[in-house]
Structure formats: C-alpha cells, structure tokens
C-alpha positions in Angstrom: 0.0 0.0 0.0 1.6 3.7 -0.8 1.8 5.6 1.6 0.2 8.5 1.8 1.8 12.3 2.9 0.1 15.2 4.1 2.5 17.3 1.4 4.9 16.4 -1.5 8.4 16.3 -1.1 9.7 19.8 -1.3 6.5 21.4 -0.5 7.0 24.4 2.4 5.7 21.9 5.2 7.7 18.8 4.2 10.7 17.9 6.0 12.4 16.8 2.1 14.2 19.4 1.0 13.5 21.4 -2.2 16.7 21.4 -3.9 15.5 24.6 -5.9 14.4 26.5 -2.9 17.9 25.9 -1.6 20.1 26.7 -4.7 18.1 30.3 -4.6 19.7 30.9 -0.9 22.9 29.1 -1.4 24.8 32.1 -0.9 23.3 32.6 3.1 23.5 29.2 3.8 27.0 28.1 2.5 29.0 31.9 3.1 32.7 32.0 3.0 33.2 32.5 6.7 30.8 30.3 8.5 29.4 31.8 12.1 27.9 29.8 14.4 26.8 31.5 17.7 26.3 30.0 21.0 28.9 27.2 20.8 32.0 27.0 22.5 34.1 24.8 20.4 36.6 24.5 23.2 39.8 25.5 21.3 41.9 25.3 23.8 41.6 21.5 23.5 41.7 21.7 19.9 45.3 23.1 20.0 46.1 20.2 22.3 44.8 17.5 20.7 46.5 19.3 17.0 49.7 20.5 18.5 50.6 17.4 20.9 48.3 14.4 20.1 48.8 14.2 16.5 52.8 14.5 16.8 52.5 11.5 18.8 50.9 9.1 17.3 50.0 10.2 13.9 53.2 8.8 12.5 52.2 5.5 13.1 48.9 5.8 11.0 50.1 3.1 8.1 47.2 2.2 6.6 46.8 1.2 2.8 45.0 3.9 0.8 42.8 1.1 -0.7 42.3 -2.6 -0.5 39.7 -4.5 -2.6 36.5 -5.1 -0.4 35.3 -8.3 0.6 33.0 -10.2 2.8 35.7 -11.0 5.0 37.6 -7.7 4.8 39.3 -7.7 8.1 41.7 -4.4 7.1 41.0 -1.0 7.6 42.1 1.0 4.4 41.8 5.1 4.4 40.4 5.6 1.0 37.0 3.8 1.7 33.6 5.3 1.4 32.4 6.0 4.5 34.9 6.9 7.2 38.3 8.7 6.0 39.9 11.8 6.0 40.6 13.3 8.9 38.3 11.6 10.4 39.5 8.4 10.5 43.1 9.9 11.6 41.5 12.0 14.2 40.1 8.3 15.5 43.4 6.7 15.5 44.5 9.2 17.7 42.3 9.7 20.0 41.8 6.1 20.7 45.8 6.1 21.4 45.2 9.0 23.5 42.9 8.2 25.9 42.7 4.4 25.7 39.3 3.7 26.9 38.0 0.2 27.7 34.6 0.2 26.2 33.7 1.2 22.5 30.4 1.0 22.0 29.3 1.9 18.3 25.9 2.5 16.8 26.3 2.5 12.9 29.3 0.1 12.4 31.9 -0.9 9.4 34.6 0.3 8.6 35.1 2.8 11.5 35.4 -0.8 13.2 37.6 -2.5 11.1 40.0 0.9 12.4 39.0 0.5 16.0 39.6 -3.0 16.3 43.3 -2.7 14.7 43.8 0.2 17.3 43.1 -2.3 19.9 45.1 -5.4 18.5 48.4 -3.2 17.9 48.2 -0.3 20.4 45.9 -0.9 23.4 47.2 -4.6 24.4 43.4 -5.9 23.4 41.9 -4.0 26.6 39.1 -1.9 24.5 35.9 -3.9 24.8 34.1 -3.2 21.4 30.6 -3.7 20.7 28.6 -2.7 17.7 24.7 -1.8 17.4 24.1 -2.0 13.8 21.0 -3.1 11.9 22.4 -3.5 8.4 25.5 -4.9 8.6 27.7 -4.9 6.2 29.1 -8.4 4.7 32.2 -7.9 6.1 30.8 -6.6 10.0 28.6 -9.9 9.9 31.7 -12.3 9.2 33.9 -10.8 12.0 37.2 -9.9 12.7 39.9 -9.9 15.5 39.0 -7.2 17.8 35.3 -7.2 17.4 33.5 -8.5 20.8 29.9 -8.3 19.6 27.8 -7.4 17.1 23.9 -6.7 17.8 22.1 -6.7 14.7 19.0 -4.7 15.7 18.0 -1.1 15.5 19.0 1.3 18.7 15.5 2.2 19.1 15.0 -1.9 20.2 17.9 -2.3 22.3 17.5 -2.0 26.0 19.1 1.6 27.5 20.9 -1.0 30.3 24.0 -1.2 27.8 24.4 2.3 27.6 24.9 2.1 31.4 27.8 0.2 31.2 29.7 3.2 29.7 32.2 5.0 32.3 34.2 7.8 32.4 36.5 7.6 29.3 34.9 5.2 27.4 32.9 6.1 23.7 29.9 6.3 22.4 30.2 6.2 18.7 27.2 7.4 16.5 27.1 7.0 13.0 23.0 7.4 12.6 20.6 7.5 10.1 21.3 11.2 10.6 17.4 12.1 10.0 15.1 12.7 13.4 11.7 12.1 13.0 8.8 10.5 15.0 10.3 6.6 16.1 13.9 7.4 14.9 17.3 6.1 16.0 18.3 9.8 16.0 15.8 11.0 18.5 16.4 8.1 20.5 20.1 8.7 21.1 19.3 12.1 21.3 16.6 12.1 24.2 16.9 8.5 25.8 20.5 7.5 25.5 22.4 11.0 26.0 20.5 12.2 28.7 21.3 9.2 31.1 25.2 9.0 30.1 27.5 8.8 33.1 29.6 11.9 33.6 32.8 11.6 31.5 32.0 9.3 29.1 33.5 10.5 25.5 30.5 10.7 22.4 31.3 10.6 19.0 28.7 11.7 15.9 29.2 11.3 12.3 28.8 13.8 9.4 28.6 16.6 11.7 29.8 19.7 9.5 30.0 22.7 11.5 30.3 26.0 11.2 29.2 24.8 8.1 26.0 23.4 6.7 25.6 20.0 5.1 27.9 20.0 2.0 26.0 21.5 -0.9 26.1 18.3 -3.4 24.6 16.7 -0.8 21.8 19.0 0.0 21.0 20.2 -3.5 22.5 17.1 -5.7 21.5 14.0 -4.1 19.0 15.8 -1.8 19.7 14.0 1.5 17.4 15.9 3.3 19.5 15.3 6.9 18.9 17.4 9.8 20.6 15.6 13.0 23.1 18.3 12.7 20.8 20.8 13.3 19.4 18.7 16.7 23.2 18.9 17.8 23.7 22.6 16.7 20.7 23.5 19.1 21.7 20.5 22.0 25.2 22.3 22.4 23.9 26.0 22.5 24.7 26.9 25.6 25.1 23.8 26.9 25.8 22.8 30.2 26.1 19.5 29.8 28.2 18.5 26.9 31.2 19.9 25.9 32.8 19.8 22.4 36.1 18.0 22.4 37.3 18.1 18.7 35.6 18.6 15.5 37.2 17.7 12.3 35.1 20.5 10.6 36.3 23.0 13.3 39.7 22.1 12.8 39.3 22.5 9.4 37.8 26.1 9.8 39.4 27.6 12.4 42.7 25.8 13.0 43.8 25.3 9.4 47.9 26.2 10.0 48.3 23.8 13.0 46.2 20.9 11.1 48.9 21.2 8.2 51.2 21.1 10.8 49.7 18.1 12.5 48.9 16.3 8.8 52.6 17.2 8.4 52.2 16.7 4.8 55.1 17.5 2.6 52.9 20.1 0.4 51.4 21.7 3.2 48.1 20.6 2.4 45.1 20.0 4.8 41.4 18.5 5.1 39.0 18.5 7.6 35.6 15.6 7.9 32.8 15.0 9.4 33.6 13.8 12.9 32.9 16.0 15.9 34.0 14.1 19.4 32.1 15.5 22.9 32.2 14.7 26.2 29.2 14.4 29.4 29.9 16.7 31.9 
C-alpha cells in the first residue's frame, strides 16, 4: 500500500528538502566564513589535541590507501567510502590517547575495522568493542579480531541497560541515520541515551559539518534531506552539559595552520571531515 503524505516532497511543510528553494539561498546558507553562535568549540583543547596528540601518534597511521572489499575484509584502508579523511586519523589518535576500555558503536563498518586494529596493535586488546548495527555490512557480519559483539538490531529496540555500562573515558560512537523524526534512531540517542550517560563518558557523531552546513552536493544534488546536525547545533547552545572536544570540521575552519602542521604533509596541504567528538559533563 503507498503511503500517503500530508505534502509532497519539497513542498514548504515537508521535511524533504527542495533542492530549488535551496540553490536560490545558497549564498546565506554556504557563506565563506561560517558563524555559528552560541557554541563554544573548546579551542583550547583543539590546540592540544592538533599541537601534541597528533605529533605522537600520527606517525604510526600506516594504513593502505585502498584494499579490494570483501566479505571478509578484516583491514581497515583510508580511501573507503564511509569513514576517512581526517576523520578516521583523528580516530586513531584519539583512541591512542585516551585508551578507553569500552567502544560501543551504533552504525558500524569500517570505523570498526579501524578500531579494532587500534586495539590489536596499540591498546594490548583492553578496549571492549561492541557494535549496534542493523544492516550490517558483509564484512561486519563475518567478524574480525577485535570485534566482541555485534547486535544486529535497531538502537530504538535495544535495552538503555547497555548504555549504562559506559564510564568515564569510554565512547559512544554514533554513526545514525542522521534524520530525526517520530520513532527514529536519532531521536532516541538524542533524548533517551544521551541524557542518562554517566559523567565523562566521551560521544562521537558522524557527518557533523560545523560551522558549516551539510555539503552542498549533498543538499541540492542528491537531496539527502539530513537534519541531525541541526538537533546537535541547538543540543550544544549553551550547553551545560556536553562539551565539544574536537571537531574535524572545526579544525578545518578555524585551525587550518596547526592541522597542516599536525597532517605534516610534505605540500602543506590540509582537510578536515565530518567527525565531531564530545564529552558528558
């Protein structure tokens, strides 16, 4: 049966973007310099983790650029299609940094495949991993060294009693659906899990682009239609109660000479992502 909507896609009350509409204000929504009020982006931290962390342990980032996929891909390569960049450096680090002992990771893949060879090489196999991921991929569903468990449900069905496990310094990692609406894995995390975190535990969301918008081919291109940025955007205005660690974006925005000097790339080049790490006060 189809299923039937109040409005069309695109119309002024639907929540699906209309790429057209969007094009016409491209210029306020993507400007050159990017404000966002409200936020403290904590760069103080930024210069640490930039200025100290990445010396450290950046160097031993020696991952293949690509490797042919499988269903039993058990190798984390840079160059894949969903985590890479600086994101996936930015993990590597971090995970060296503060060692936690429990990763647990809703939206799963190849952000695992990283984590897991962080653990092997660098954290003696102390970081407990588990993943919350309804579609797994091949490769996720096989296993690999590294990976404790793998719950193939939605986060939305899984009981909040294993987000209660998480102490001070360990992660949760979000990779969503990125779209909150009535019954959604993003309003779940966002108003269930969040709110009952224990103090110090460290909270990682995916394809968070700030100061900036959604990229544009996203938005007008392939029409996406995301808005769990936004949720954030307003969750950490004036927040009290989360505080903002280290955003790849940021960096990219605001600390662009120290990220080439923490990249440390012959040409002097830098990039940011989409990765924006927090922590529960």
């Amino acid at each position: 049966m189809p299923v039937q909507t109040a409005h069309p896609n695109g119309h002024f009350y639907s929540p699906v973007v209309d790429p057209d509409s969007i094009e016409a204000q491209s210029a306020r929504i993507w400007p050159e310099d990017p404000e966002v009020l409200g936020i403290d982006f904590n760069e103080a931290s930024h210069r640490q983790i930039l200025g100290s962390y990445f010396p450290k342990f950046l160097p031993e980032y020696d991952y293949p650029e690509t490797v042919e996929d499988s269903d039993v891909l058990e190798q984390f390569y840079t160059r894949n299609s969903q985590f890479s960049w600086l994101d996936s450096r930015s993990m590597f680090v971090l995970l060296r940094a503060w060692q936690p002992r429990r990763l647990i990771e809703v939206g799963s893949g190849y952000s695992t495949l990283l984590a897991a060879d962080v653990k092997r090489r660098f954290l003696d196999d102390r970081l407990d991993i588990t993943c919350i991921e309804p579609y797994p991929r091949p490769f996720l569903r096989h296993g690999f060294s590294g990976l404790n468990r793998l719950v193939e449900k939605k986060v939305q069905d899984v009981p909040l009693s294993e987000f209660a496990q998480l102490e001070a310094g360990d992660i949760l990692f979000i990779d969503s659906s990125h779209v909150a609406k009535t019954g959604s894995d993003v309003n779940f995390l966002y108003f269930e899990v969040l709110p009952r975190l224990n103090p110090g535990v460290r909270i990682h969301v995916h394809d968070i682009f700030l100061p900036s918008d959604y990229p544009h081919d996203w938005v007008v291109t392939e029409n996406r239609s995301w808005n769990e940025q936004y949720l954030l955007r307003a969750l950490l205005m004036y927040s009290t109660a989360f505080e903002v660690t280290f955003s790849c974006s940021h960096a990219y925005w605001r600390h662009r000479e120290l990220l080439k000097e923490a990249l440390a790339y012959p040409d002097g080049r830098a990039f940011g992502g989409g990765s924006i790490w927090l922590v529960r006060r």
